[in-house]
N, C-alpha and C positions, 0 to 999 in steps of 0.2 A: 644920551637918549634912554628913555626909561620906558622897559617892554612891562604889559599888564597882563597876568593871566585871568581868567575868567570861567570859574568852575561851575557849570550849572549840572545839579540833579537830575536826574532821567524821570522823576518823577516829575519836574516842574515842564520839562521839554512836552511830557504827554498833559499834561493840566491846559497848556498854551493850545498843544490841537484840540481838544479835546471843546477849548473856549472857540476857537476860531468855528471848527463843524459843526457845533451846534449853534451859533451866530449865524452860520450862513443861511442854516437852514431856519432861523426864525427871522431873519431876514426876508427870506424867501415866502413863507409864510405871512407876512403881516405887507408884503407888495401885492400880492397876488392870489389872496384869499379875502374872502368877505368879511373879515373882524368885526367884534366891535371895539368901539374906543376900549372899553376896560378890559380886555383880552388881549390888545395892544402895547396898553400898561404894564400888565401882568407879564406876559414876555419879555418885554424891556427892562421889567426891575428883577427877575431872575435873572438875566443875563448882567444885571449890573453887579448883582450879591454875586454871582459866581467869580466873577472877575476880582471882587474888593474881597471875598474869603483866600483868593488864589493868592492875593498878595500879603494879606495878614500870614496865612500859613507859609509860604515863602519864607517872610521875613521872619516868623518864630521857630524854623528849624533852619534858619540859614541854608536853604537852597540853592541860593546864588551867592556864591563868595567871588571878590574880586582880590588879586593879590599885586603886589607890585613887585616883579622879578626882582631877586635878589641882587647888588650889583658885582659885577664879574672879580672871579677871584684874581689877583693879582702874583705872577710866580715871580722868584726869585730874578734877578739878571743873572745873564749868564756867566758871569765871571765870577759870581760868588760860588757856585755848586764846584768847582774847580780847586775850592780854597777847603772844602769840608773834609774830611778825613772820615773814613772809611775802616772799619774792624768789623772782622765776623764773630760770632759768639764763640766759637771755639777759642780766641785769642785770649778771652776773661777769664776760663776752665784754668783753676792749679792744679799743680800735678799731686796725685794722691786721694783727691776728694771727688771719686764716682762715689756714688752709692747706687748699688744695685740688689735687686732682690734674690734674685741666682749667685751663685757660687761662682768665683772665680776659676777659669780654663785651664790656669797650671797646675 
């Protein structure tokens, strides 16, 4: 089963109300105000440019990116980590070869 992420911009979130608020209210306006036909118009093809600019700028700065979750990583079985062998760095250190910038203690 394949999970999808879905990253939308904070600036697109506010484009979306910002289309919807002022839809409602020229909505509002063009039921229950005395228009006329071409003040009707006029409303209706702003609100149409606002909406087809929201999705050209959308799509040219990638506003909404969709990803498809990477698929899960897969660990060892457990009988293999059993069989690796284990050394600390100290066990690769030969004897004689510190180099240190201080003087020696004896």
């Amino acid at each position: 089963m394949s999970h999808i992420h879905i990253r939308v911009h904070r600036w697109v979130v506010w484009w979306l109300c910002l289309g919807v608020i002022f839809g409602a209210i020229a909505l509002v306006n063009i039921l229950f105000r005395d228009l006329t036909r071409t003040q009707d118009k006029i409303i209706l093809i702003v609100g149409i440019v606002h909406w087809i600019l929201g999705g050209v700028v959308c799509w040219a700065f990638d506003g909404i990116t969709i990803h498809a979750s990477p698929p899960p990583v897969r660990s060892q079985p457990a009988g293999t980590e059993a069989l690796r062998e284990w050394h600390s760095a100290s066990d690769f250190v030969q004897p004689g070869g510190r180099k240190s910038l201080l003087p020696p203690r004896y």
